[in-house]
N, C-alpha and C positions, 0 to 999 in steps of 0.2 A: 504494500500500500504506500503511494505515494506521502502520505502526510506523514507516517510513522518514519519514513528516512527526512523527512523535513526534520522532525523532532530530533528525532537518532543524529543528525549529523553537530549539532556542538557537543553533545558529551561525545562522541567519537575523535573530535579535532581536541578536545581537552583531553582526553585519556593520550592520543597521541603526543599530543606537546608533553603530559610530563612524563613520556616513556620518551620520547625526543630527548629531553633535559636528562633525565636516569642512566641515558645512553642504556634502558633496559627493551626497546622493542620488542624484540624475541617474546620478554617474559611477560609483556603484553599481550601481545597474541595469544600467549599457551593459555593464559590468566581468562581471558575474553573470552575466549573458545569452549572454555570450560563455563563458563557463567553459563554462556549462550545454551548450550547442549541443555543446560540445567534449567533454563527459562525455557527450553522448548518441552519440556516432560510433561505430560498432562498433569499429573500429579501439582505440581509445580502451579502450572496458569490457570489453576481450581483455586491455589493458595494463595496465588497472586490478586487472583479476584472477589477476592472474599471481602463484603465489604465491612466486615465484624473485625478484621483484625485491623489494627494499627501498624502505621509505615513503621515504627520500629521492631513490630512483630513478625512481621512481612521479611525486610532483612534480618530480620535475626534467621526467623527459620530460611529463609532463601541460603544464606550463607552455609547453614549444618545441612545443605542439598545439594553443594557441589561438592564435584571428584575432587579430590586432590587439594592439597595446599598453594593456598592464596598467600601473597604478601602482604603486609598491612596495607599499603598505597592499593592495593583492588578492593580488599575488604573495605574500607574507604571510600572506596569509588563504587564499590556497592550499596554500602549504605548514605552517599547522595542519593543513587537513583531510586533506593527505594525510600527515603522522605519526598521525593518529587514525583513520586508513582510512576515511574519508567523503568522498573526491573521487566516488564516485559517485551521492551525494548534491546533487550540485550543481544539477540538474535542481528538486528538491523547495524547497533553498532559495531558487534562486533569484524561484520560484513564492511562497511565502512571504514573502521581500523584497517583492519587489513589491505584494504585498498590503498591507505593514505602511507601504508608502511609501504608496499607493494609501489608506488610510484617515487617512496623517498628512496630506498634501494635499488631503484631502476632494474624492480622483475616482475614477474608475471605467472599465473600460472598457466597450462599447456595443459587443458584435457582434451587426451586423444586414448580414442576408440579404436581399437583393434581387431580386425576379424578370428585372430589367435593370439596364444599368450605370447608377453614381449618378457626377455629377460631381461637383466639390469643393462648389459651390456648390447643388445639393441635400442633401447630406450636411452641412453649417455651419446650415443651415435646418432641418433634421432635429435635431438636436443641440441647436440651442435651445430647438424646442419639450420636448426631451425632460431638459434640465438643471434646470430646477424642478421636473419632479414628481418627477425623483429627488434633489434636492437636493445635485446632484455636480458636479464640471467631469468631462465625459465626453471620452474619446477611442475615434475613429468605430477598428473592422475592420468593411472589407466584402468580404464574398462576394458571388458571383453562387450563384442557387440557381433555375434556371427551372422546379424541379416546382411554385413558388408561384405560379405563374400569372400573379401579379399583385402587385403592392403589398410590403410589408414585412414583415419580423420581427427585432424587436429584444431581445437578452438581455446586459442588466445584472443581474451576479451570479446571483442564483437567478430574478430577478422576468425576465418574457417578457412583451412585448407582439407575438400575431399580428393583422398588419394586413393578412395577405395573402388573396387571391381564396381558394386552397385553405384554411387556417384559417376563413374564412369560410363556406366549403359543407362543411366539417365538421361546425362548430358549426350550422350549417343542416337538415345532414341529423341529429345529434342530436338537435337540438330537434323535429322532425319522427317522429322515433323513439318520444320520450318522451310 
């Protein structure tokens, strides 16, 4: 929804800036990631929604509902969003973060779909050819997708390169069309 990344985007350039300042990004992201996973649980956006409990109820319990340990500066920044009622937001920002880290690192991620499995070492080989024409340090998701019959399909950001058999007798039988 449009409105909730309108909201979601200054706590996301805030959490960025003071993981900017921390020189801790990385631990941003892990930190966010995990929130997010945790605001997307049904469990979770039943408790988020309750409107019986108090914002410091809300983050208290949100907080004993994620994986893993948080630094003070998330726990922190958990408990803004949840006085401001945007612990459900965490999803959107976290998405955001990542983006803002993802262009201040000048990388990107590359999901590409494979009609068979890729091992590390085609997929590292992959990835170099495809780092200069986008001008990025890319980091590989891959799927298996065998209606491609054949070969690859890779999408960084909006841009798609299909290199696969089907894309291929598509644009085949298109072109045959026209």
């Amino acid at each position: 929804m449009a409105e909730n990344v309108t909201i979601a985007r200054p706590y996301a350039e805030a959490a960025f800036q003071l993981a900017k300042e921390g020189n801790s990004l990385a631990a941003w992201a892990d930190a966010l990631g995990m929130m997010a996973a945790a605001a997307a649980e049904p469990q979770v956006k039943k408790l988020l929604a309750d409107p019986t409990r108090t914002s410091t109820d809300r983050g208290f319990l949100f907080l004993t509902a994620v994986p893993g340990e948080l630094a003070d500066a998330h726990r922190s920044f958990a408990r803004v969003l949840a006085q401001n009622g945007r612990l459900a937001l965490l999803p959107e920002i976290a998405q955001l973060f990542t983006e803002l880290k993802n262009e201040h690192e000048r990388s990107a991620v590359a999901y590409i779909s494979s009609a068979f499995p890729m091992d590390d070492a085609t997929v590292s080989r992959l990835l170099a050819d495809l780092e200069p024409r986008f001008g990025r340090r890319l980091e590989a998701r891959v799927t298996l997708d065998p209606e491609l019959i054949g070969g690859v399909k890779v999408a960084v950001g909006d841009e798609v390169i299909d290199a696969s058999v089907r894309g291929k007798l598509a644009a085949m039988a298109t072109a045959l069309q026209n």
